[in-house]
C-alpha positions as CSV (number, residue, x, y, z in Angstrom):
1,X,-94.4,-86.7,-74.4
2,X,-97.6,-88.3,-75.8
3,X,-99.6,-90.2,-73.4
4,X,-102.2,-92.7,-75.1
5,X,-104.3,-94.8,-73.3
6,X,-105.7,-98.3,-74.0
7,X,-108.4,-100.1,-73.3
8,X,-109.2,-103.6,-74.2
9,X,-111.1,-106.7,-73.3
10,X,-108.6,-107.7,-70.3
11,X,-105.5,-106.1,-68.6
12,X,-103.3,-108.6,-69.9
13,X,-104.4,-107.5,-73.5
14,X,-103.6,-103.7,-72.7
15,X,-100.4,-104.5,-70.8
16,X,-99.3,-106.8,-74.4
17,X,-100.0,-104.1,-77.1
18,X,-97.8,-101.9,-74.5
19,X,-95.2,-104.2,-74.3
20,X,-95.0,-104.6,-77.6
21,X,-95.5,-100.9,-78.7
22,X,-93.0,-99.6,-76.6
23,X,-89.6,-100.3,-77.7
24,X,-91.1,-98.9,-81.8
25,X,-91.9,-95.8,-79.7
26,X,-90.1,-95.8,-76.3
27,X,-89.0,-91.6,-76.8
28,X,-92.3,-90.5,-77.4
29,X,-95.4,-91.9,-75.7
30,X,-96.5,-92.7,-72.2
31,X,-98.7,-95.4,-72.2
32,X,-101.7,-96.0,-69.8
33,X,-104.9,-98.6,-69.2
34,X,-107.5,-97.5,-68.7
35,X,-111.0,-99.2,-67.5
36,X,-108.6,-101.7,-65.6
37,X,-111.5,-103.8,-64.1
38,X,-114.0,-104.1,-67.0
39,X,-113.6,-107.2,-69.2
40,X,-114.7,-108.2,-72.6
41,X,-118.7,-107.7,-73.3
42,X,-118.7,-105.1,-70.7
43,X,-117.1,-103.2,-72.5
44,X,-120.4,-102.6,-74.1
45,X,-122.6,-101.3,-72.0
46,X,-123.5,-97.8,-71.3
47,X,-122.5,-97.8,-67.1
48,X,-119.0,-98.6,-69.0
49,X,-118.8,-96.2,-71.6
50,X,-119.8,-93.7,-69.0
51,X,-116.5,-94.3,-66.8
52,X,-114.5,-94.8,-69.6
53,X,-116.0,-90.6,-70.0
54,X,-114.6,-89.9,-66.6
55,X,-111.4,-91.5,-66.8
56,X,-110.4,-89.6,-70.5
57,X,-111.5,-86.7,-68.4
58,X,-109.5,-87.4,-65.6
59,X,-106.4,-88.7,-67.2
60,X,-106.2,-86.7,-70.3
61,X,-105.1,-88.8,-72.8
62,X,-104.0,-87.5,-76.0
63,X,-104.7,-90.7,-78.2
64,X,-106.9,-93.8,-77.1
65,X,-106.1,-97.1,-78.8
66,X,-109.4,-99.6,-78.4
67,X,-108.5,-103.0,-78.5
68,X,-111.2,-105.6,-78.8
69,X,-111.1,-109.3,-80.8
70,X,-113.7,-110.1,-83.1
71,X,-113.6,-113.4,-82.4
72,X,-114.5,-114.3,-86.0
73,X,-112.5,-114.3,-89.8
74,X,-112.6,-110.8,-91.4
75,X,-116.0,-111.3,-93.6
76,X,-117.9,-111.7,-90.1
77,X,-120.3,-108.4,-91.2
78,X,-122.1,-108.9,-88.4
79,X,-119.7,-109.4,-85.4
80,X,-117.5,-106.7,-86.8
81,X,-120.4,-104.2,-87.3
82,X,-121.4,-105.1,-83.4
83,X,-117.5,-104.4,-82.4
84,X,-117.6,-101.4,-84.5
85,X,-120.5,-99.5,-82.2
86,X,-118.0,-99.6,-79.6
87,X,-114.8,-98.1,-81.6
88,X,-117.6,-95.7,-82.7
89,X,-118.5,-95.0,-79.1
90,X,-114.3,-94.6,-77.7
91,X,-114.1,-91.8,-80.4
92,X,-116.8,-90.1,-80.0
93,X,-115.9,-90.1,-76.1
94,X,-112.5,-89.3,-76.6
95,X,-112.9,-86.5,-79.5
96,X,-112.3,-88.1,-82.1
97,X,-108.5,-89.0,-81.1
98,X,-108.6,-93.0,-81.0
99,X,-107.4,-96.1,-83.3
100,X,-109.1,-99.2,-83.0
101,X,-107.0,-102.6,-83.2
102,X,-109.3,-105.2,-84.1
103,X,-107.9,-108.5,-83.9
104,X,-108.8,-111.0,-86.2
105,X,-110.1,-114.4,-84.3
106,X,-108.0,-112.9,-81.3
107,X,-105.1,-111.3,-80.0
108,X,-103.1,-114.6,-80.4
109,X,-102.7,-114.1,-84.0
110,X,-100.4,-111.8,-83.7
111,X,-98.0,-114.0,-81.6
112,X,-98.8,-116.6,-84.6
113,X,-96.9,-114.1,-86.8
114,X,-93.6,-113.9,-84.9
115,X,-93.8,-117.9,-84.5
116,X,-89.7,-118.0,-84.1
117,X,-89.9,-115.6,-80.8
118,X,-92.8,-118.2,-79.4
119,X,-90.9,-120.9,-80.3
120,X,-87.5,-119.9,-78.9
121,X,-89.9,-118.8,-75.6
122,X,-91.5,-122.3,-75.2
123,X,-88.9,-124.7,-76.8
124,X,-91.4,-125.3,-79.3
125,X,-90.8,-126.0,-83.4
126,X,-94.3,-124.6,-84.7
127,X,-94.3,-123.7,-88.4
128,X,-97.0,-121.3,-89.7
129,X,-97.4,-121.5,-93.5
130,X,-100.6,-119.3,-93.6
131,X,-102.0,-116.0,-92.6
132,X,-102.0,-116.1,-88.7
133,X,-105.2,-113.9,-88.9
134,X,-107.1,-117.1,-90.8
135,X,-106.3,-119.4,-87.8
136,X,-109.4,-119.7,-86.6
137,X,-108.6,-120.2,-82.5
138,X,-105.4,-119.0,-81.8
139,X,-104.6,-119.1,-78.1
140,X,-106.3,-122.8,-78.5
141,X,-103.9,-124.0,-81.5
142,X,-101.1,-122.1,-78.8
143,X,-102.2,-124.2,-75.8
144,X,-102.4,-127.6,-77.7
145,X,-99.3,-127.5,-79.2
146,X,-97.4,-126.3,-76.1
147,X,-99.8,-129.4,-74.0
148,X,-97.2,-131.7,-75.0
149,X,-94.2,-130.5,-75.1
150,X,-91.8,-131.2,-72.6
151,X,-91.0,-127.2,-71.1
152,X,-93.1,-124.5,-70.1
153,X,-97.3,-124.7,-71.5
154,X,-98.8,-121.2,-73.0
155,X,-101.4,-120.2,-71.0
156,X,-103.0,-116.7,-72.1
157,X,-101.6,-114.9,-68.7
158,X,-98.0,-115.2,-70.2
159,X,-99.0,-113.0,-73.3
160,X,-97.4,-109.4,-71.7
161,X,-94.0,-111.4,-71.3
162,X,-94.8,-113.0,-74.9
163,X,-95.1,-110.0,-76.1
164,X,-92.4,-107.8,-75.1
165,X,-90.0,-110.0,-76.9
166,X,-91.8,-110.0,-80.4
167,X,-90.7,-108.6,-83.1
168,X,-92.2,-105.7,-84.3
169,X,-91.3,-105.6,-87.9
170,X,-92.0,-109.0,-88.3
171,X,-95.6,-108.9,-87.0
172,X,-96.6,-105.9,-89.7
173,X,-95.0,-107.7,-92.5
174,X,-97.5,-111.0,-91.6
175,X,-100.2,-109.6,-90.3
176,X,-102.0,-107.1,-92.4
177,X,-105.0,-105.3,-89.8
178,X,-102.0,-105.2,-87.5
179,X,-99.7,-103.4,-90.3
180,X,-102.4,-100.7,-90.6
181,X,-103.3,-100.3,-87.4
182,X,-99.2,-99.2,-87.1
183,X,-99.9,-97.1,-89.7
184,X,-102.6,-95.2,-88.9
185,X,-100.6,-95.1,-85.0
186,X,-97.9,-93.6,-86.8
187,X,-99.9,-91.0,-88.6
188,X,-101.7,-89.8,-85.7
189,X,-98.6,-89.5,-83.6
190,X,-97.1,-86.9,-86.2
């Protein structure tokens, strides 16, 4: 069994790529969070980068996905050059054996490719007719159209439940950083 380890900007990041990950490969990996307590910009300083060292030692991971959100469209050069200092770091500290999921604007975008699951979830009728990654606030566009509606609201805490019921297959075909960050997954786990 492959053990991989992710870190990310907030548990409930971590615990939805897991979710989500897990029924694609179930058989083969063993996945664990690591850097539980450190959140978002923290994730980008040195006292951080040195635990992160310590748990990779301790833990012995054989992969490390690094999940982070630009927080920006895809041309941002300079926020994605910033972001990319820490994937840079991750793989140097764990040997070269990590894949980064950058998520465009933020992890929301990938809920906004499997829209049906969402709206099934939340009794919503939400129709997406562009690229979820160009939606420029996600989790906000989530939130306000859930503010209405007469069932349950989205709040960004219900995004490991979210995600263990999307659709894996659908999310690669809509969602093209997400497609090759499955592809890149599936080449390293050969």
């Amino acid at each position: 069994m492959i053990t991989i380890g992710l870190i990310g900007e907030d548990p409930n990041d971590t615990q939805s790529i897991t979710n989500l990950l897990s029924p694609e490969f179930h058989k083969e990996i063993k996945f664990i969070t690591l850097l539980k307590r450190i959140n978002g910009s923290q994730l980008d300083n040195q006292k951080t980068k040195h635990l992160l060292r310590k748990e990779i030692e301790f833990e012995k991971p054989d992969l490390v996905i690094a999940i982070r959100d630009l927080d920006s469209h895809e041309q941002d050069n300079d926020k994605r050059e910033k972001i990319n200092e820490f994937f840079i770091a991750v793989n140097r500290i764990s040997d070269g054996k990590s894949i980064k999921l950058l998520n465009i604007h933020e992890i929301e975008a990938l809920i906004l490719a499997d829209i049906e699951t969402f709206n099934s979830i939340y009794k919503t009728n939400i129709s997406i007719t562009t690229a979820p990654q160009s939606i420029s606030e996600p989790k906000e566009f989530l939130k306000s159209a859930t503010y209405k509606a007469k069932g349950k609201k989205y709040n960004e805490s219900h995004n490991p439940e979210i995600f263990a019921h999307l659709k894996i297959e659908i999310i690669k075909s809509k969602c093209t950083y997400f497609n090759t960050f499955i592809e890149r997954l599936s080449k390293a786990l050969i």
